[in-house]
N, C-alpha and C positions, 0 to 999 in steps of 0.2 A: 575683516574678522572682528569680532566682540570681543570685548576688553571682560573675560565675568571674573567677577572675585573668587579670593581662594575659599572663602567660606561656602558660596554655592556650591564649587569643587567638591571640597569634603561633604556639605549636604548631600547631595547628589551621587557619589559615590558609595557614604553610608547605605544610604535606605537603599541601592542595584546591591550592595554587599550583603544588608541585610536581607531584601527580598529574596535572593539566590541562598544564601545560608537555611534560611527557613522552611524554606520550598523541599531542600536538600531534605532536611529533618524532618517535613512532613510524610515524608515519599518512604524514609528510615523506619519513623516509629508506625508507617501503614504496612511494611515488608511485616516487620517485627510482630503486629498484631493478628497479620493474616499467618503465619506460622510459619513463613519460610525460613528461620532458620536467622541468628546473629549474625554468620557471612554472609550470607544475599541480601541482609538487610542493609549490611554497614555498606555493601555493593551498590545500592540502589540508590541508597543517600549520599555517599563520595561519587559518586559515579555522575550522578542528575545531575549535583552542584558544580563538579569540574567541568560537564558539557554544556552550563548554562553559562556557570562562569567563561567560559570557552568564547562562547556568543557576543554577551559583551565586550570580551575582549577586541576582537575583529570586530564587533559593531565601528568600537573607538577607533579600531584602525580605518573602518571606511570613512567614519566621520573626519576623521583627523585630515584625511587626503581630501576633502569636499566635497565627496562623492553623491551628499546628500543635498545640496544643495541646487535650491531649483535655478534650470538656468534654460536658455532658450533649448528645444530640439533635444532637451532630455528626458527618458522620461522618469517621472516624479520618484523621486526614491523613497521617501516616507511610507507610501502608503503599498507600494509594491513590498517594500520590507518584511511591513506589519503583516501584508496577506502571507507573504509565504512563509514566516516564519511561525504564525497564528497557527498555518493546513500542518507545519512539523511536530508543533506543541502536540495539534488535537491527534494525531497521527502515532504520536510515543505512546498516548495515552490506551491506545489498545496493543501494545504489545502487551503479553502473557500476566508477565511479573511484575508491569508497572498495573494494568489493570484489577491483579489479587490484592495489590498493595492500597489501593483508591477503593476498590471494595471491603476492604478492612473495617470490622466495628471500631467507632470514633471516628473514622476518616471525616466526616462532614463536617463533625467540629471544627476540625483540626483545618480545613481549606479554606477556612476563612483567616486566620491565622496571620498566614503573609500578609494580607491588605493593612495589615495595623501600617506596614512601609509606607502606604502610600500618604501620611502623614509629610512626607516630603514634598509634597504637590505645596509646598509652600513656597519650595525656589523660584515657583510661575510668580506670586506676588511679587517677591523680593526683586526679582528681573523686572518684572512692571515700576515698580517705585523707583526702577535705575531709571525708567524708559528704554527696555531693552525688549519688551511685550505687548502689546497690546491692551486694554483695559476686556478689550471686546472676548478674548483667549484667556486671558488671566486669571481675568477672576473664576468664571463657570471651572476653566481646569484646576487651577488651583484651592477653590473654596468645595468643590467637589470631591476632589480628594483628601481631603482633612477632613471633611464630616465623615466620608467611606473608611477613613483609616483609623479613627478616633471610635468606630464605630462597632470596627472588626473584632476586638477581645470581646465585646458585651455580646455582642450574634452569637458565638464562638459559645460562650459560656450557657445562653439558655437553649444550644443545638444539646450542648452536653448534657442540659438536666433533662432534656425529652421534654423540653414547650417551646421552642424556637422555629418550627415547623414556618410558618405563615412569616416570619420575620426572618428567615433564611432567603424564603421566596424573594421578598420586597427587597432585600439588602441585596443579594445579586441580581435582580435586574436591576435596577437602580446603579448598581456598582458599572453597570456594563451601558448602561444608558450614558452615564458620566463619559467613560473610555470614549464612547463613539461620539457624544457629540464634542468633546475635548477634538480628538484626532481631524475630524470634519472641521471644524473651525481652525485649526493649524493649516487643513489642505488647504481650504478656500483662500484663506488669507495672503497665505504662501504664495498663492497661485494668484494673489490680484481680484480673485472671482469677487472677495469683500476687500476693496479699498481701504485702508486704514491704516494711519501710521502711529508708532514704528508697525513693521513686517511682524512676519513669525521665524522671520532667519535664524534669530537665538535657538530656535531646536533642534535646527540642523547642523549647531555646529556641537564641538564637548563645551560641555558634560553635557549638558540639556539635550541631546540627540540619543542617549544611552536611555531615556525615559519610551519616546515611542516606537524606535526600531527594537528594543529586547523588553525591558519591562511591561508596557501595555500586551503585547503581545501573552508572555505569560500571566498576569494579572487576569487578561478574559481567559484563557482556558483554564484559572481555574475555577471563575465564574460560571464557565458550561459545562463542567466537570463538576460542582456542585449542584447545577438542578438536572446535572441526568440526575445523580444521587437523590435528589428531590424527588425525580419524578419514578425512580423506581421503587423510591418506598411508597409511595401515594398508591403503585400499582399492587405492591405489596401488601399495602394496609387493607387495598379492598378487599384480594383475596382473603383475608384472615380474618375477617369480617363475614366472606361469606364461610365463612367455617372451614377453608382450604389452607392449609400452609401455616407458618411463622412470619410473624415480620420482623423486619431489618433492624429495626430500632435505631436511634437516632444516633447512637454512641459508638 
């Protein structure tokens, strides 16, 4: 096992506390705008955060037991994780009252929001400079999330004034580009496929295991949850364009 400091601890804890907090309150003030009501709202926003919160928790508990850990004739836990917890994410998001809540005016601002977390992709450096990472992992996941997270309030702010359109686009794919080729370089690595020492062991164990089996995870959905929104106003705007309908507007 890896010796990580208590500072990456608390890093790394922060920013799963903060992204789960956020997320919570995003999901709250889209109830709230879509007009269901202050109890369905404060329902939706205690409710997300306690079942995401939830997640984490039992992530830590699989990590804690090694369960993630690549080892001969098992199979890979990381990225099985990520898939099926990614199919849950995309999967909530069409039930009824989380969907009115995501369709809600503002919502698009507001889903870029949590990424400001991902400002903690800086525990990948800090683990590298232990030599506890790779250079090869570290840097691309690390340096990619700090520009994506550093980046998140300012997207955020020109979705709200109605000119962010084109730089919504770019920021989540980009933002999802990062996730996937981060996760793909932990596999490979992991897996020997890219030789290079140290490993990617450091992410299978805690804290740093709490980043790709729950975090990444919701991180992309709300990446794809932002250019459906994307892309239904695009379809919106043509309509109203051709003289049919209202559009969504950005807010």
């Amino acid at each position: 096992m890896i010796d990580v400091p208590f500072y990456v601890w608390v890093l790394t804890l922060a920013g799963t506390a903060g992204l789960v907090g956020t997320a919570g309150l995003v999901l709250y003030r889209g109830a709230e705008r879509a007009g269901l009501g202050w109890r369905r709202a404060v329902g939706l926003g205690v409710g997300s955060a306690v079942l995401l919160g939830g997640w984490f928790t039992a992530s830590g508990v699989i990590a804690a037991n090694g369960w993630y850990l690549n080892r001969p004739g098992r199979l890979p836990g990381l990225p099985i994780t990520f898939a099926a917890v990614l199919v849950v994410l995309l999967a909530a998001t069409r039930i009824p009252v989380v969907a009115r809540a995501l369709a809600a005016p503002g919502m698009l601002s507001r889903l870029e929001l949590p990424h400001t977390f991902r400002v903690v992709g800086v525990v990948f450096l800090i683990m590298m400079a232990l030599g506890h990472l790779p250079a090869l992992f570290a840097l691309p996941a690390g340096l990619g999330d700090i520009a994506t997270g550093l980046a998140a309030p300012f997207v955020a702010r020109r979705i709200a004034k109605g000119t962010g359109r084109r730089t919504a686009v770019r920021f989540n794919v980009l933002g999802m580009i990062d996730l996937v080729a981060a996760l793909s370089l932990a596999i490979l690595i992991g897996n020997h496929v890219l030789d290079v020492t140290p490993s990617t062991q450091a992410i299978t164990q805690l804290p740093l295991a709490l980043i790709p089996t729950a975090a990444v995870p919701l991180l992309f959905t709300l990446h794809i949850t932002s250019l459906w929104r994307l892309a239904a106003l695009g379809r919106t705007r043509h309509v109203t364009t051709s003289g049919v309908g209202a559009g969504l507007g950005y807010r």
